[in-house]
C-alpha positions in Angstrom: -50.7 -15.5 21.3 -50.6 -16.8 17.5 -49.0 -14.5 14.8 -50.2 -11.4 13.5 -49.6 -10.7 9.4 -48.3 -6.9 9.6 -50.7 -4.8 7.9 -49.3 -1.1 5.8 -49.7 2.4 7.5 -52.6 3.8 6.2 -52.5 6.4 3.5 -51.9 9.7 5.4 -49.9 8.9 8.1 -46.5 9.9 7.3 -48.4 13.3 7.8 -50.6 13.2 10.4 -48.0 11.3 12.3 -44.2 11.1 11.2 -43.5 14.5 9.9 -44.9 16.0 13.0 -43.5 13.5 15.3 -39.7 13.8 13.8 -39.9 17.7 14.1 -40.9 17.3 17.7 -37.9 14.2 18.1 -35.2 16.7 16.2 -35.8 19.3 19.3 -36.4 17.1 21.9 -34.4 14.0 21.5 -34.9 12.4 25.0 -38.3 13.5 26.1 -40.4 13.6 29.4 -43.2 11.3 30.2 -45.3 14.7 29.5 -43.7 15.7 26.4 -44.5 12.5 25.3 -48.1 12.8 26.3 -48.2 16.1 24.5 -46.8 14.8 21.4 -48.8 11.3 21.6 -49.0 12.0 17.5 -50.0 8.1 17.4 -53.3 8.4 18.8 -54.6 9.8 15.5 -54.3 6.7 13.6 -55.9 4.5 16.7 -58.8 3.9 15.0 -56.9 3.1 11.5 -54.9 0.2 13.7 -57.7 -0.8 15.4 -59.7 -1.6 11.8 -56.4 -2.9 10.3 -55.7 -5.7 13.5 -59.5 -6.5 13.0 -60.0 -5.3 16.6 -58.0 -8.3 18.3 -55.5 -7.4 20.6 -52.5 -8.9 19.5 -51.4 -10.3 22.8 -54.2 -11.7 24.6 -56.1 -12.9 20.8 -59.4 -11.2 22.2 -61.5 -8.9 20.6 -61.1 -4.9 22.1 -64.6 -3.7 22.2 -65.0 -0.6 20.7 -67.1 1.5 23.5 -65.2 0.3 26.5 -62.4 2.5 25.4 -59.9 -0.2 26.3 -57.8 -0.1 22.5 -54.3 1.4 23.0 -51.7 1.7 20.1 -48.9 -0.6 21.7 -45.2 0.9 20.9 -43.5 -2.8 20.8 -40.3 -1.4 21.5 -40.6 1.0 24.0 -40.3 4.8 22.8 -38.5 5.4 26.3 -35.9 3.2 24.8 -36.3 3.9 21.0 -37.6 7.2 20.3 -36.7 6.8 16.9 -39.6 4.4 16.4 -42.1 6.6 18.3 -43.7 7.4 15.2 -43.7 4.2 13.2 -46.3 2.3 12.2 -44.1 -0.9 11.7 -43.6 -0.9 15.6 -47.3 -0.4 16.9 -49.5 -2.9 17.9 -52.9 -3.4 18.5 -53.3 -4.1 22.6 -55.8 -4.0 24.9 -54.7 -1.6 28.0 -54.6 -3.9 30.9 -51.8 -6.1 29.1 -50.4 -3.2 27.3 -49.4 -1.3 31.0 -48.5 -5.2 31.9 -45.7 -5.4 29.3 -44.0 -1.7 29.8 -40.7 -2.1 28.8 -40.1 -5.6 28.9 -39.2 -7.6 25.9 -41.4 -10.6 25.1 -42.4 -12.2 21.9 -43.7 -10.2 18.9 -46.5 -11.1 17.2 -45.4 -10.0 13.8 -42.4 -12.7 14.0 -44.3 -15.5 16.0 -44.0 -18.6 14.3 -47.3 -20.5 14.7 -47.4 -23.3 17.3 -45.7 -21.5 20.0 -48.1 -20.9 22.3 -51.0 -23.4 23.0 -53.8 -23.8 25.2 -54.6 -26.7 27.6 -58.3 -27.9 28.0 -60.1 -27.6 30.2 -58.2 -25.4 32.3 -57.7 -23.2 29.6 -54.4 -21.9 30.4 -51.7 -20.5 27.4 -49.1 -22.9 27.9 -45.5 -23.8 25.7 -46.9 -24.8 22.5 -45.8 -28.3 20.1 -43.4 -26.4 18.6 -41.5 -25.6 22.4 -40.9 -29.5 22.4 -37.6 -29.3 20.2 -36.6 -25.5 21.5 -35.7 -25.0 24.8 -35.1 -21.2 24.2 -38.4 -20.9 22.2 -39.5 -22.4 25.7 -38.1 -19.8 28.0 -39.4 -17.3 26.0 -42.9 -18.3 25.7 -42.9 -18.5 29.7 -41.6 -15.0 30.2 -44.5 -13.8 27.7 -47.2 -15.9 29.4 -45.6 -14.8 33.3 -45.1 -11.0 32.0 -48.6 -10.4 30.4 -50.3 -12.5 32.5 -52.1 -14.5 30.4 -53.1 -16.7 32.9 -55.4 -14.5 35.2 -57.8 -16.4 36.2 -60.0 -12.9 36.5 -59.2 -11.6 33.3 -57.4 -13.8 30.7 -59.1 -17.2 31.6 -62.3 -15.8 32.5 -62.6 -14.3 29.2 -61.8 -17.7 27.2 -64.2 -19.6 29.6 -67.2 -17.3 29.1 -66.6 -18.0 25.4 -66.1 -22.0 25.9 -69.6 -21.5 28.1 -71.6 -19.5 25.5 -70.9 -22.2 22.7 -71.5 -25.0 24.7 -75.0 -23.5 25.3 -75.2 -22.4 21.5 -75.5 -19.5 22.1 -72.9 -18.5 19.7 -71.4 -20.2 16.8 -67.6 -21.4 16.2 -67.6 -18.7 13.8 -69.0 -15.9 16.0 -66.1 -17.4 18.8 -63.5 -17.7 16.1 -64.1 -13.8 15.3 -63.7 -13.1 19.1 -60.3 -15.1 20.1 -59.0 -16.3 16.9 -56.4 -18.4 19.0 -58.8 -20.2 21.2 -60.8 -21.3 17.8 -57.5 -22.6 16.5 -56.9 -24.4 19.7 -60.0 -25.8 19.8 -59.5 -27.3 15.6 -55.8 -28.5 15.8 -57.2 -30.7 19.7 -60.0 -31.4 17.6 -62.2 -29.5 20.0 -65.1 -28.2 17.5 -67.8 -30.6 18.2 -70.5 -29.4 20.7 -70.2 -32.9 22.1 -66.7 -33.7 22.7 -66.2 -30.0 23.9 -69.0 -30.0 26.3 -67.1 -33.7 28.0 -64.0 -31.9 28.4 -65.1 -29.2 29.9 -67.4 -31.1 32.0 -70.6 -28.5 31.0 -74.1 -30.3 30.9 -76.6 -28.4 29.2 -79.6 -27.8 31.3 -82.4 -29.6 30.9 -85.7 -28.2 29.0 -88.8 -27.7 31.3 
C-alpha cells in the first residue's frame, strides 16, 4: 500500500448521488442490507472513481481491469457504521472486490492519510512487509501488520502471484518499467528506492535466467 492523493467528486454528484441518498437516509436512518442494495446511489459514479484513482486499487496498488468487472466503490468507513458517509465521495475508495469483501468492517490503514514508507516489499519473495519508516514506530508497526493480515496481501494465489507475473514479464522484456509502473505503482517504487530497476541485478535476485535463443 503507498498513499493515494484524494482526488474531488466529479461535477454532478451531489445530484446523482447525495441529494438522493440523504432523502432516502432522512426516512430510513438505520437501513437493511437490502435497502442498502436498493439505494446503492454510489454505483453511479463507479466509473467516475475508477478514472479518478487511475484504475489502481488503492489497497493491493494493482491495476482493476476494466472488463473483469472486479472495480467496487470501497465505503472506507463502513456505511453499516456511518450512514452518514454513505453518500460521500471523500469516504470511497477505489478497491478491487476480493480485498474490498476482505476488509468489511474492519479498520486498517487509509490510503488518503498513509505516510509513504510504511509499507515495503521484500525481494525476492515479494511479500508487503513493515516498511523503513516502521523502524522508529512501533504503533505504525502494528498497524501495518493488521492491514497486511486483514487484506491479505500476502496470498500467495492472488496478491504475490500478481506481483510475480509482473517481476516475470520484465525480466523477459516483455514489458517495460514503465508499462509495470502503470500496473502496481508500489512494486515500481520498490523496485527504485532497493535499486531494483536494472534488468540485470533484478533478474540475480530473483534468480530468473532468460532462456536461451535457438
Amino acid at each position: 500500500m503507498i498513499p493515494v492523493s484524494p482526488h474531488p467528486p466529479p461535477a454532478n454528484f451531489d445530484t446523482r448521488v447525495t441529494q438522493p441518498g440523504m432523502d432516502f437516509l432522512a426516512t430510513t436512518p438505520t437501513p437493511t442490507d437490502k435497502e442498502w442494495k436498493n439505494r446503492a446511489y454510489w454505483t453511479r459514479v463507479l466509473d467516475d472513481l475508477y478514472q479518478a484513482y487511475g484504475r489502481i486499487c488503492a489497497y493491493s496498488c494493482q491495476r482493476i481491469e476494466c472488463t473483469t468487472g472486479d472495480r467496487n466503490v470501497e465505503h472506507f468507513k463502513p456505511k453499516k457504521m456511518h450512514p452518514q458517509l454513505a453518500y460521500d465521495w471523500s469516504n470511497y475508495r477505489l478497491v478491487c472486490s476480493r480485498l474490498n469483501s476482505r476488509k468489511g468492517t474492519k479498520t486498517i490503514l487509509d490510503p488518503f492519510t498513509l505516510a509513504a514508507g510504511s509499507f515495503a516489499i521484500r525481494f525476492p519473495s515479494l511479500e508487503v512487509v513493515p516498511g523503513p519508516l516502521c523502524n522508529a514506530d512501533a504503533t505504525l508497526k502494528t498497524q501495518v501488520d493488521f492491514t497486511c493480515n486483514t487484506l491479505k496481501l500476502n496470498d500467495e494465489t492472488t496478491c504475490i502471484r500478481s506481483r510475480l507475473e509482473l517481476i516475470q514479464a520484465y525480466c523477459r522484456c516483455d514489458i517495460t518499467f514503465a508499462h509495470l509502473a502503470g500496473e502496481n505503482p508500489f512494486l515500481a517504487g520498490e523496485m527504485q528506492r532497493q535499486n531494483l530497476v536494472k534488468l540485470e541485478v533484478i533478474r540475480r535476485v530473483m534468480s530468473y535466467s532468460p532462456p536461451t535463443p535457438p
